[in-house]
mmCIF file of the protein (N, C-alpha, C, O) and its ligand, coordinates in Angstrom:
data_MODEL
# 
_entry.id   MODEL 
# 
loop_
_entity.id 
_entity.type 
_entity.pdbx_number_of_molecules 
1 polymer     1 
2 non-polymer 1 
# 
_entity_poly.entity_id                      1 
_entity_poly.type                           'polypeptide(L)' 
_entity_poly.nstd_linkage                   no 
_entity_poly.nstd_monomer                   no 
_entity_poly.pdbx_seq_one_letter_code       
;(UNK)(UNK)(UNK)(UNK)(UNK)(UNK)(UNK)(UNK)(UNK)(UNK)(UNK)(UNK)(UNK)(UNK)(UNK)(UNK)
(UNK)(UNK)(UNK)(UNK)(UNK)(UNK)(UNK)(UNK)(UNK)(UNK)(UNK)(UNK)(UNK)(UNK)(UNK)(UNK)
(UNK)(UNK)(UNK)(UNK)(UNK)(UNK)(UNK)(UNK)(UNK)(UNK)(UNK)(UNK)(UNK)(UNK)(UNK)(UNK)
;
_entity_poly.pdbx_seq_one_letter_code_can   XXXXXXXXXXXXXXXXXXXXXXXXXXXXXXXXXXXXXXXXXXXXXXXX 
_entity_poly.pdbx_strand_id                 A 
# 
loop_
_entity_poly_seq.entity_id 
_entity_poly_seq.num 
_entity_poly_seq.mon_id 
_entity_poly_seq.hetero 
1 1  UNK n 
1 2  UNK n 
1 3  UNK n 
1 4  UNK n 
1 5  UNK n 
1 6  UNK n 
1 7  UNK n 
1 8  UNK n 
1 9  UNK n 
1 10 UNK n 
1 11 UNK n 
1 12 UNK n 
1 13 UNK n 
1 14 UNK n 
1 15 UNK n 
1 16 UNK n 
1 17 UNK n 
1 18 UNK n 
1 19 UNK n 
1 20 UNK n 
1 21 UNK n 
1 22 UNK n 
1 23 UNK n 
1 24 UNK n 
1 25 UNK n 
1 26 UNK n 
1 27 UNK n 
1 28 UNK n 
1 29 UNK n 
1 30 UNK n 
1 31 UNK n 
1 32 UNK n 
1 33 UNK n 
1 34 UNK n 
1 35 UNK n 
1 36 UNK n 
1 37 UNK n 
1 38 UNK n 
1 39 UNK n 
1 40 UNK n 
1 41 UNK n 
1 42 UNK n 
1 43 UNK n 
1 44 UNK n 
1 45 UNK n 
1 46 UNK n 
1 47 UNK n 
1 48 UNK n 
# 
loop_
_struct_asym.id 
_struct_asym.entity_id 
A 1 
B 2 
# 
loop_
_chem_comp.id 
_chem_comp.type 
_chem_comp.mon_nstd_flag 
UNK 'L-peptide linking' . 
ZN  non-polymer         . 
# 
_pdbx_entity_nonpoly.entity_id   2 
_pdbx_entity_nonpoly.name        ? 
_pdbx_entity_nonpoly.comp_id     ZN 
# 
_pdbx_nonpoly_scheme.asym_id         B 
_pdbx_nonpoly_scheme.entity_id       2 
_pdbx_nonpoly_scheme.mon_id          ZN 
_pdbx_nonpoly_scheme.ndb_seq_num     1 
_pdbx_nonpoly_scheme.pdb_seq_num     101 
_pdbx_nonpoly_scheme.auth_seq_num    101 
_pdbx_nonpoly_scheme.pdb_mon_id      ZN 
_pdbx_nonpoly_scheme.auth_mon_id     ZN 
_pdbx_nonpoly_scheme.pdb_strand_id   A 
_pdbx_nonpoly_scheme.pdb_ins_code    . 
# 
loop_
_atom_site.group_PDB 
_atom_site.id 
_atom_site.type_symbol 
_atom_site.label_atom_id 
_atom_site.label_alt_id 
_atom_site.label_comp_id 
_atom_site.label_asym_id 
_atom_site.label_entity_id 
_atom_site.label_seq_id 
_atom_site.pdbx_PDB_ins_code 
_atom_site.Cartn_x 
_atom_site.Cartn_y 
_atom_site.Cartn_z 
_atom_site.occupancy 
_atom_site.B_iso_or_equiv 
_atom_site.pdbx_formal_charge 
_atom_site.auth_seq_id 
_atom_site.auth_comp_id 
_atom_site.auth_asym_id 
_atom_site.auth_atom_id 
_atom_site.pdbx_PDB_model_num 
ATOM   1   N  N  . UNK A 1 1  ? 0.847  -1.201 0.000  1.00 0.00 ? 1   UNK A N  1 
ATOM   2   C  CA . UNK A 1 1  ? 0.000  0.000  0.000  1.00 0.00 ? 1   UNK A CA 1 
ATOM   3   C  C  . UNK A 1 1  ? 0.882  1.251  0.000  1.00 0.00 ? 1   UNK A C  1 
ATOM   4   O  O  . UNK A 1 1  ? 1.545  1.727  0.922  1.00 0.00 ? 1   UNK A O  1 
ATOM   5   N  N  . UNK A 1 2  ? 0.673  1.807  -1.698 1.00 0.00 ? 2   UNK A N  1 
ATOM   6   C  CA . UNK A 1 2  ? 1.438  3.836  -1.238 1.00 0.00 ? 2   UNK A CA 1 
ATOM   7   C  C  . UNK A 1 2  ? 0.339  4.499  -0.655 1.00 0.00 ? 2   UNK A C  1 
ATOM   8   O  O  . UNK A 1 2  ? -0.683 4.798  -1.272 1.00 0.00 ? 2   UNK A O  1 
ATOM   9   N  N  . UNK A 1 3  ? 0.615  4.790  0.871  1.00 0.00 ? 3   UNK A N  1 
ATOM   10  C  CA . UNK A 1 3  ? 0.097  6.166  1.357  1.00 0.00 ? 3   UNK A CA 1 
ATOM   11  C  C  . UNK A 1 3  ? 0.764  7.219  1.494  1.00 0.00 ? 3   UNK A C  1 
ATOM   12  O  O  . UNK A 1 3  ? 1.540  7.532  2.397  1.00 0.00 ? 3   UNK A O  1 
ATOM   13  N  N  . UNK A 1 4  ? 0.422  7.826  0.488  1.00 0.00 ? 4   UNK A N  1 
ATOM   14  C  CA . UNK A 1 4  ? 1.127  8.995  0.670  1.00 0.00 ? 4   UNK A CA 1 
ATOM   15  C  C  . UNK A 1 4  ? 1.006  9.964  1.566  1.00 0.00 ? 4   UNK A C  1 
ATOM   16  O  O  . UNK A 1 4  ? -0.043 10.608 1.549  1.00 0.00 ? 4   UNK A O  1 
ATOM   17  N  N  . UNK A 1 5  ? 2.244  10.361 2.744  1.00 0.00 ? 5   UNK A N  1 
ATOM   18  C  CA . UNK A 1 5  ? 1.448  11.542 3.576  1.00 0.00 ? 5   UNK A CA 1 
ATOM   19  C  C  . UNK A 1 5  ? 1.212  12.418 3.560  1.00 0.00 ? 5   UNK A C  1 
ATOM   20  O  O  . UNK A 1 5  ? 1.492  12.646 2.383  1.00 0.00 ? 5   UNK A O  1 
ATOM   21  N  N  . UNK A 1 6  ? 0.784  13.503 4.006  1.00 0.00 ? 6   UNK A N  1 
ATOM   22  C  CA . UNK A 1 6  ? 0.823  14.521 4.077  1.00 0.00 ? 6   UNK A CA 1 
ATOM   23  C  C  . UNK A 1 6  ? 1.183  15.750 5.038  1.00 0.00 ? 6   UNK A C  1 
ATOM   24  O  O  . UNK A 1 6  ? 1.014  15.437 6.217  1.00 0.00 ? 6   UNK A O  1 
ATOM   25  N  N  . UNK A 1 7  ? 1.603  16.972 4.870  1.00 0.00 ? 7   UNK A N  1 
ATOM   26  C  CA . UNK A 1 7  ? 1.955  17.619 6.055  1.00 0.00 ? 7   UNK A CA 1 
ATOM   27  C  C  . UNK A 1 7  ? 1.365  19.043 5.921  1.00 0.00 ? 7   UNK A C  1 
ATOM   28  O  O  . UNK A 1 7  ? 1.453  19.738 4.909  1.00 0.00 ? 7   UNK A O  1 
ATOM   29  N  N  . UNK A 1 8  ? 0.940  19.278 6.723  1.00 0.00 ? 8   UNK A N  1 
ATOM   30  C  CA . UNK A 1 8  ? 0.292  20.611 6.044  1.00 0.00 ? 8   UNK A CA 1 
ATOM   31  C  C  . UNK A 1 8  ? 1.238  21.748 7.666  1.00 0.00 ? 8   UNK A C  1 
ATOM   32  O  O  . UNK A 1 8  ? 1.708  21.497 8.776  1.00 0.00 ? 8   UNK A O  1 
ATOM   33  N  N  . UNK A 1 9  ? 1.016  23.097 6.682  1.00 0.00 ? 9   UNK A N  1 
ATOM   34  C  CA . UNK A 1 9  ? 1.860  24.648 8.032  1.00 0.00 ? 9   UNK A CA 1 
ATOM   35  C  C  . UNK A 1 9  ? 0.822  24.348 8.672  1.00 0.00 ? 9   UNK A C  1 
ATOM   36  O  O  . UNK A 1 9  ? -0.105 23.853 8.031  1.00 0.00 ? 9   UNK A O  1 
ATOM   37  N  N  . UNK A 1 10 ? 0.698  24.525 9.890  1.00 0.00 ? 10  UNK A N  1 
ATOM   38  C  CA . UNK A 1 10 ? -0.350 25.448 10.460 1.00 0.00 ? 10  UNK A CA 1 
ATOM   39  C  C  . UNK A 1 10 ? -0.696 26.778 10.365 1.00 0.00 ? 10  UNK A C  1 
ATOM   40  O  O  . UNK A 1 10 ? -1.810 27.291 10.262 1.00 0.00 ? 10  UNK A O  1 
ATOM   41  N  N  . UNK A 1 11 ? 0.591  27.355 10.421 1.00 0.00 ? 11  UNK A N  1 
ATOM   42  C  CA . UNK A 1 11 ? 0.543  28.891 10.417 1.00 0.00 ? 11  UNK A CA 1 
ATOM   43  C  C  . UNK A 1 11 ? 0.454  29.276 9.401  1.00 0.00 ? 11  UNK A C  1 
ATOM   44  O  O  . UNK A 1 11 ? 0.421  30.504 9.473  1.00 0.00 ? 11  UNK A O  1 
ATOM   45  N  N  . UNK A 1 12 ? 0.344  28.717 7.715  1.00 0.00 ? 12  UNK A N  1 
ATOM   46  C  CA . UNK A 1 12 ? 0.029  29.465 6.430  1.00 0.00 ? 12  UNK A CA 1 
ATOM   47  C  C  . UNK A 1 12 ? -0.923 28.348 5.539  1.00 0.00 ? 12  UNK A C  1 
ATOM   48  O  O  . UNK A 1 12 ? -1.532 28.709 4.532  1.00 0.00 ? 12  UNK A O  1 
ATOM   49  N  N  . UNK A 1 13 ? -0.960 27.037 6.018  1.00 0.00 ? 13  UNK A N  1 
ATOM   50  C  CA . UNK A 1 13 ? -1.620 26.660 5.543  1.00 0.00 ? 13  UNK A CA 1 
ATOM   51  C  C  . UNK A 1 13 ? -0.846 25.628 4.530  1.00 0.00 ? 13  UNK A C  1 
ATOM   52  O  O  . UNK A 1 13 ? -1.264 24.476 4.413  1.00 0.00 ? 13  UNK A O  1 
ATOM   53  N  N  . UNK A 1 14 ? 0.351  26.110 3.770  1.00 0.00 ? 14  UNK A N  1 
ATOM   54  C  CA . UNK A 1 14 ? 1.167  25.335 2.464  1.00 0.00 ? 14  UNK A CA 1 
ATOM   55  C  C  . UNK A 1 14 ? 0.687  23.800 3.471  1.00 0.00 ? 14  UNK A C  1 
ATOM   56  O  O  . UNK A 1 14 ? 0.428  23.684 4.669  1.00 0.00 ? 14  UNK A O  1 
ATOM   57  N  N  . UNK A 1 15 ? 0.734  22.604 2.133  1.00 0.00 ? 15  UNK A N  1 
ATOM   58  C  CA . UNK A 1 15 ? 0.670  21.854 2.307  1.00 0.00 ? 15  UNK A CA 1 
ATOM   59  C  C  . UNK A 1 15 ? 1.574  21.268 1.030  1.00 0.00 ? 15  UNK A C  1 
ATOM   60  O  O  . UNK A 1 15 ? 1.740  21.958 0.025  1.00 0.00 ? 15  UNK A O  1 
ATOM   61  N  N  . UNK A 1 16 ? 2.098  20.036 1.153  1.00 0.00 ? 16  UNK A N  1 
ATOM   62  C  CA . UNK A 1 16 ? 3.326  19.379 0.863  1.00 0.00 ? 16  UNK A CA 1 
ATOM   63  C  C  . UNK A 1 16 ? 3.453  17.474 1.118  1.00 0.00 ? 16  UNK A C  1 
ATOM   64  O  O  . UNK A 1 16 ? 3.374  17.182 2.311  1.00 0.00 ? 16  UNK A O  1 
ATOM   65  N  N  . UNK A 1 17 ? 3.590  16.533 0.384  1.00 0.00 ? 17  UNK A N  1 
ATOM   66  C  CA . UNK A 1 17 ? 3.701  15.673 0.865  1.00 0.00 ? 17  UNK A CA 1 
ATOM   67  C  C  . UNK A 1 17 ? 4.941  15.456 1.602  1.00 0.00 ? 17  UNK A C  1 
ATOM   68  O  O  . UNK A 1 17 ? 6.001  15.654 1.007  1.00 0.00 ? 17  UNK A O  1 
ATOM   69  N  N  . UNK A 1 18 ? 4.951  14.950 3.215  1.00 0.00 ? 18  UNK A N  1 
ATOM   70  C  CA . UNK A 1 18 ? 5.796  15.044 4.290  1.00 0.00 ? 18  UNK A CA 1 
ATOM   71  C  C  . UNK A 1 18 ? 7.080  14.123 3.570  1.00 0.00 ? 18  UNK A C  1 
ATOM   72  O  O  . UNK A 1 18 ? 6.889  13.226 2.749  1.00 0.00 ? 18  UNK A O  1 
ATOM   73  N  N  . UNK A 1 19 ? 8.165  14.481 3.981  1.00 0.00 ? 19  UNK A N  1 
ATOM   74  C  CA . UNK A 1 19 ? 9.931  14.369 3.268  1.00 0.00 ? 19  UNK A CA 1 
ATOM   75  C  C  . UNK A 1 19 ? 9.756  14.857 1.933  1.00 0.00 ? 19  UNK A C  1 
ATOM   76  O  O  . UNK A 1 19 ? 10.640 14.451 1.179  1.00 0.00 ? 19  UNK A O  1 
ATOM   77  N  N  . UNK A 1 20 ? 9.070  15.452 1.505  1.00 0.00 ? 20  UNK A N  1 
ATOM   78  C  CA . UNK A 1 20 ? 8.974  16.430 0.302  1.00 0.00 ? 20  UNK A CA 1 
ATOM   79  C  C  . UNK A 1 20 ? 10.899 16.929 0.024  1.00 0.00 ? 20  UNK A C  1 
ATOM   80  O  O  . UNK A 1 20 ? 11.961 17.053 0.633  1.00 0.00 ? 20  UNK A O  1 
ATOM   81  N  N  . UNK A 1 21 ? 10.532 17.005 -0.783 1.00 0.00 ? 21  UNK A N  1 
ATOM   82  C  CA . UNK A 1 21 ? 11.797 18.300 -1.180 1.00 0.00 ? 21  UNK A CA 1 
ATOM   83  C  C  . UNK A 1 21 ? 11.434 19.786 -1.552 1.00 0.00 ? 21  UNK A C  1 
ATOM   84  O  O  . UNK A 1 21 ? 12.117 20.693 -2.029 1.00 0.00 ? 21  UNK A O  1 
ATOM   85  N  N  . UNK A 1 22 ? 9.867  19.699 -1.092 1.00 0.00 ? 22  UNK A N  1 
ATOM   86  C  CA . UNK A 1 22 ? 9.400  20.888 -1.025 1.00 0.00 ? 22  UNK A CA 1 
ATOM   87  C  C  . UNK A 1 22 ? 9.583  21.860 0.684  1.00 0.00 ? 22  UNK A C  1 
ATOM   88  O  O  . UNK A 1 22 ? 9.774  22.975 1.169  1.00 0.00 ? 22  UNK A O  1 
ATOM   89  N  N  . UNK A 1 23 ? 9.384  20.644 0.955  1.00 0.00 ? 23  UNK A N  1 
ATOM   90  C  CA . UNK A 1 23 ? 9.503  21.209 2.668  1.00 0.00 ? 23  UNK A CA 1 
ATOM   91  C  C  . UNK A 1 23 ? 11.025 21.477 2.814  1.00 0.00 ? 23  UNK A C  1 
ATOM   92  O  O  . UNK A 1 23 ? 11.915 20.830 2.263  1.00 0.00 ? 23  UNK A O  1 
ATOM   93  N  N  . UNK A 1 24 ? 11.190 22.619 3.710  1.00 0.00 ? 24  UNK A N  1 
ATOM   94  C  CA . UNK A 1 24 ? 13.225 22.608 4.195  1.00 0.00 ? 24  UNK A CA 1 
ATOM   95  C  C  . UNK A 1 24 ? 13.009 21.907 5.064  1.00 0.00 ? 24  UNK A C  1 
ATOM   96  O  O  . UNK A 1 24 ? 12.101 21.077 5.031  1.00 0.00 ? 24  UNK A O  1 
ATOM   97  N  N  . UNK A 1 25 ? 14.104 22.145 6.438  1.00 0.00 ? 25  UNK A N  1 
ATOM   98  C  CA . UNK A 1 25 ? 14.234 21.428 7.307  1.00 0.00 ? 25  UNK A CA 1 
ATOM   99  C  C  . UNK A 1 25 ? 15.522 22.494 8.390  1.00 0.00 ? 25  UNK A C  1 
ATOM   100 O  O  . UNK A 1 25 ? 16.403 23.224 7.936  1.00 0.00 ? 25  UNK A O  1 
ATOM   101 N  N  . UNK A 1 26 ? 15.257 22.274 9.611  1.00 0.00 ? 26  UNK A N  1 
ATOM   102 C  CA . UNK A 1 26 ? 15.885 22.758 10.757 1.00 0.00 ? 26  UNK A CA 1 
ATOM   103 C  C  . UNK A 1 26 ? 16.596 21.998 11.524 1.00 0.00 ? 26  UNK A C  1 
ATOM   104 O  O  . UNK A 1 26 ? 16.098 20.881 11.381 1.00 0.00 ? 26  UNK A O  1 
ATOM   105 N  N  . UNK A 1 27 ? 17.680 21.905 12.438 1.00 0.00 ? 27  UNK A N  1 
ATOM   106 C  CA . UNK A 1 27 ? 17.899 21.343 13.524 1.00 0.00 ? 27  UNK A CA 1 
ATOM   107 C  C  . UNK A 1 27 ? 17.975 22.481 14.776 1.00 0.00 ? 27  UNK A C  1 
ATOM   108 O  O  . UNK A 1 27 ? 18.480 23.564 15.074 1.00 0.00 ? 27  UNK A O  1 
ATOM   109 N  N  . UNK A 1 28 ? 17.059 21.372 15.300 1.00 0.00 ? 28  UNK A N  1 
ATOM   110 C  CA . UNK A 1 28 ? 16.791 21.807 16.398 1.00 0.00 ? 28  UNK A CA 1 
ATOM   111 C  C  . UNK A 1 28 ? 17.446 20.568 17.508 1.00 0.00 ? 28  UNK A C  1 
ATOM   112 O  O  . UNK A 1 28 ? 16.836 19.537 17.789 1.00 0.00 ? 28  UNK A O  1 
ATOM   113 N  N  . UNK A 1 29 ? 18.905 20.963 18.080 1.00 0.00 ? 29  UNK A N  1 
ATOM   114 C  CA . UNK A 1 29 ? 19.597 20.081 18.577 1.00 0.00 ? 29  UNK A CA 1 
ATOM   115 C  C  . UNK A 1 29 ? 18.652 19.158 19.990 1.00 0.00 ? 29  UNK A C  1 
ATOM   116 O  O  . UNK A 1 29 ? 18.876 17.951 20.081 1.00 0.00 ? 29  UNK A O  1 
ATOM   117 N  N  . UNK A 1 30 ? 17.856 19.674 20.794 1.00 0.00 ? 30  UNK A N  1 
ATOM   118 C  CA . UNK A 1 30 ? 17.094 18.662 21.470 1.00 0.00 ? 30  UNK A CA 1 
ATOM   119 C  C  . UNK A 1 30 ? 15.995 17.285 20.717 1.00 0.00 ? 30  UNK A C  1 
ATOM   120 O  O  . UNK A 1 30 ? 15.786 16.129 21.086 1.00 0.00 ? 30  UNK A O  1 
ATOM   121 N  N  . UNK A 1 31 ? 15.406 18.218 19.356 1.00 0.00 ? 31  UNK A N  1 
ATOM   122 C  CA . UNK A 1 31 ? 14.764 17.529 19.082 1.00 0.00 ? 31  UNK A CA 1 
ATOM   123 C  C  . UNK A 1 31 ? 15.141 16.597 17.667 1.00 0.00 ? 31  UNK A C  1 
ATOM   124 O  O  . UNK A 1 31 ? 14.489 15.703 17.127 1.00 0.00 ? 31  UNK A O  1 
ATOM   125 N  N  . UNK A 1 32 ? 16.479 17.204 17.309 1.00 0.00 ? 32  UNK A N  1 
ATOM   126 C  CA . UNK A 1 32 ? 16.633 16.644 15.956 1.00 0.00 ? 32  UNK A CA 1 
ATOM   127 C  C  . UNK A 1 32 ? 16.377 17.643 14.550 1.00 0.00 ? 32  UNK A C  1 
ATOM   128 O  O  . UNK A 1 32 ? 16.450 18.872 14.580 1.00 0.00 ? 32  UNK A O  1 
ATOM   129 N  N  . UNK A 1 33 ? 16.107 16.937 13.493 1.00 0.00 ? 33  UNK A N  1 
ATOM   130 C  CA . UNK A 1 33 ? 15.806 17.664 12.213 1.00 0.00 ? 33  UNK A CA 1 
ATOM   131 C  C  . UNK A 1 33 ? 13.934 17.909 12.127 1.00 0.00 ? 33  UNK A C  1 
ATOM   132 O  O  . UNK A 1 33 ? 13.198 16.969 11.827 1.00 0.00 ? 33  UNK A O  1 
ATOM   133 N  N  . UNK A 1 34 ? 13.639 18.681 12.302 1.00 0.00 ? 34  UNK A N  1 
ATOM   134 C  CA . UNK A 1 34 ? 12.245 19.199 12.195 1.00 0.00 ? 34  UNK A CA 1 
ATOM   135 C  C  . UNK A 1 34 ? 11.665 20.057 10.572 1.00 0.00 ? 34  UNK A C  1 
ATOM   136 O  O  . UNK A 1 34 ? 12.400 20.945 10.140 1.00 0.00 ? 34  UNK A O  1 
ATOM   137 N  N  . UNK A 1 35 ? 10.971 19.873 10.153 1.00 0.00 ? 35  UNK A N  1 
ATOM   138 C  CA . UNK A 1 35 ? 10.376 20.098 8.945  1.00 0.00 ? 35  UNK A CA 1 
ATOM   139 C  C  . UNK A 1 35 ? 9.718  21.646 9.199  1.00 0.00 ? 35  UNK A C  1 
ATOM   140 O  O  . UNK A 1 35 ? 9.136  22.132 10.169 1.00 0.00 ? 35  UNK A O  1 
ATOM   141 N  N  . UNK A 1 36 ? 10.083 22.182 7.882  1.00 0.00 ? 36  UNK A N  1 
ATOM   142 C  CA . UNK A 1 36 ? 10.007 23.732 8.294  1.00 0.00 ? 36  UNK A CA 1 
ATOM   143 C  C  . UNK A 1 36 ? 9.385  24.223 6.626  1.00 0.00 ? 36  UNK A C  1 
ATOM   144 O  O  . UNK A 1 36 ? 9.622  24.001 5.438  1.00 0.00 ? 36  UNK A O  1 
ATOM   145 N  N  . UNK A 1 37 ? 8.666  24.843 7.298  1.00 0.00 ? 37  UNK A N  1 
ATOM   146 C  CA . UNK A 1 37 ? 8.194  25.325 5.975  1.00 0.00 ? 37  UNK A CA 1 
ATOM   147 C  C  . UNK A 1 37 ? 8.416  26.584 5.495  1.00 0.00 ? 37  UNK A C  1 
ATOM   148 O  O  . UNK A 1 37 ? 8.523  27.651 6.099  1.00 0.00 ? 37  UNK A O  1 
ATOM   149 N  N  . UNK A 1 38 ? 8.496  26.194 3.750  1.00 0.00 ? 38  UNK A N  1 
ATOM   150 C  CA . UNK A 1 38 ? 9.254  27.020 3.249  1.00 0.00 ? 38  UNK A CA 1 
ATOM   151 C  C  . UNK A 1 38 ? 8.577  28.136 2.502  1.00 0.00 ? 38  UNK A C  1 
ATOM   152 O  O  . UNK A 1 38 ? 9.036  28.600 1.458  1.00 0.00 ? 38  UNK A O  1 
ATOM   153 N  N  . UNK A 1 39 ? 7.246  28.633 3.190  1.00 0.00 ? 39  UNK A N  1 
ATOM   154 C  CA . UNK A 1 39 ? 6.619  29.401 2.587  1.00 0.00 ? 39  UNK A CA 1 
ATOM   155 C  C  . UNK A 1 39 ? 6.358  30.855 3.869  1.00 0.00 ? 39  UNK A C  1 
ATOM   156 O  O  . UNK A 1 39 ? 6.237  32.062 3.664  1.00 0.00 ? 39  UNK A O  1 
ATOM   157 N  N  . UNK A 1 40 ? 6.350  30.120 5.060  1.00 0.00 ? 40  UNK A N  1 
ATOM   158 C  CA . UNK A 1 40 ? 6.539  31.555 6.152  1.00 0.00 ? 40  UNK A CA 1 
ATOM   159 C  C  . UNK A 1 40 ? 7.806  30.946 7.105  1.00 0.00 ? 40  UNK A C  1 
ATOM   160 O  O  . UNK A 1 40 ? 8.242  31.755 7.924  1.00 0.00 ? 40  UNK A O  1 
ATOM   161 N  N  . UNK A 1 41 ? 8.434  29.622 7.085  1.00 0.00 ? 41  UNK A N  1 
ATOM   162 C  CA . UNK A 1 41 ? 9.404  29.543 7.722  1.00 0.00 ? 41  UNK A CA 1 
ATOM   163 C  C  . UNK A 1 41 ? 9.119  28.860 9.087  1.00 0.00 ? 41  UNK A C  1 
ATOM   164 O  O  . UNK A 1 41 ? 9.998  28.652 9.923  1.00 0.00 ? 41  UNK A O  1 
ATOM   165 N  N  . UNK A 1 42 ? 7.553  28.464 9.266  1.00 0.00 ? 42  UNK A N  1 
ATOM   166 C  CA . UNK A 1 42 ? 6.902  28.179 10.601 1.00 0.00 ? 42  UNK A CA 1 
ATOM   167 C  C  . UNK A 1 42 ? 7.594  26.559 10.957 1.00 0.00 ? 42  UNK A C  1 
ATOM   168 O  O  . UNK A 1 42 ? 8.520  26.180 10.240 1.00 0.00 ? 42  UNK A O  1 
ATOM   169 N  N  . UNK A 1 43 ? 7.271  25.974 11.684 1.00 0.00 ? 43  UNK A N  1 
ATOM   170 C  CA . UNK A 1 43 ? 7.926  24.258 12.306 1.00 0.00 ? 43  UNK A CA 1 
ATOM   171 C  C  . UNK A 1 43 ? 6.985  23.838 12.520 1.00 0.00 ? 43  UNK A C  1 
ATOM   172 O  O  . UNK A 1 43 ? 6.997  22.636 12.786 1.00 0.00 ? 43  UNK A O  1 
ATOM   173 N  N  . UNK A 1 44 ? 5.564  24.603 12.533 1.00 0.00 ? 44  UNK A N  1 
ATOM   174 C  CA . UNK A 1 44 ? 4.513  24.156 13.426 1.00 0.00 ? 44  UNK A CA 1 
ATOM   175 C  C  . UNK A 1 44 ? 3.622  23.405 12.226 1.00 0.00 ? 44  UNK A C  1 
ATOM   176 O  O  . UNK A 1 44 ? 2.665  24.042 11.785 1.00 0.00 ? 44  UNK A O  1 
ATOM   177 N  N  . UNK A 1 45 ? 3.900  22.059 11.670 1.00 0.00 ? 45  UNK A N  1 
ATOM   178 C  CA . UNK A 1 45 ? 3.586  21.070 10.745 1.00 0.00 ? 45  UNK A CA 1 
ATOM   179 C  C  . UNK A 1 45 ? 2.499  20.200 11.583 1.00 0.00 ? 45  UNK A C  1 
ATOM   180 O  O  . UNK A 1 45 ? 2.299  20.011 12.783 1.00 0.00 ? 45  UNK A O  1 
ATOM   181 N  N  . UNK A 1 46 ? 1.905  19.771 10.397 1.00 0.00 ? 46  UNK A N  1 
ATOM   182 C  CA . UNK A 1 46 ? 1.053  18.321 11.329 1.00 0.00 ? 46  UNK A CA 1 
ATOM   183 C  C  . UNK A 1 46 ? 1.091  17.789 9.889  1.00 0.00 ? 46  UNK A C  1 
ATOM   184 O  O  . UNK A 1 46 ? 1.026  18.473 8.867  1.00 0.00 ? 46  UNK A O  1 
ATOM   185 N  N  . UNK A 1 47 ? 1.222  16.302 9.988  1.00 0.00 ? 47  UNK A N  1 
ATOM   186 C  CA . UNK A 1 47 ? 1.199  15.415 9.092  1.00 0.00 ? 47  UNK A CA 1 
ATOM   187 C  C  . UNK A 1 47 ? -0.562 15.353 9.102  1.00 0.00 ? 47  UNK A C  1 
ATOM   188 O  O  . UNK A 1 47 ? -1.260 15.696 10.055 1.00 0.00 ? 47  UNK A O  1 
ATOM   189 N  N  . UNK A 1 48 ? -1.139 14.734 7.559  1.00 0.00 ? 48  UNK A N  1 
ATOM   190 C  CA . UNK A 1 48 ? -2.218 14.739 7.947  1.00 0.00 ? 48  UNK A CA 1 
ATOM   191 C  C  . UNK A 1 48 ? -2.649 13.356 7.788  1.00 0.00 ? 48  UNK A C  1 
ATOM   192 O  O  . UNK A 1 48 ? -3.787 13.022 8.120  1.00 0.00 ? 48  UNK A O  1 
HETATM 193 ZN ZN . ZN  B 2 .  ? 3.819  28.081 6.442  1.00 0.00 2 101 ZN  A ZN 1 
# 
């Protein structure tokens, strides 16, 4: 089964399938590499 996921901003809305090469990405050394979006720059993602 392809399920493809999804991740959508919260804060603008872009949506992207999640490990996109649309999405950037951050480290954030406690938590690791976090998915950042590249349309206001927000972290605050939810897969959907
Ligand atoms: Zn955004």
């Amino acid at each position: 089964m392809a399920t493809e996921t999804m991740s959508r901003c919260l804060a603008c809305g872009f949506e992207a399938p999640a490990g996109a090469d649309a999405w950037s990405s951050v480290q954030h050394p406690p938590l690791g590499e976090m998915t950042q979006c590249p349309e206001c720059g927000s972290t605050e993602t939810r897969q959907l």
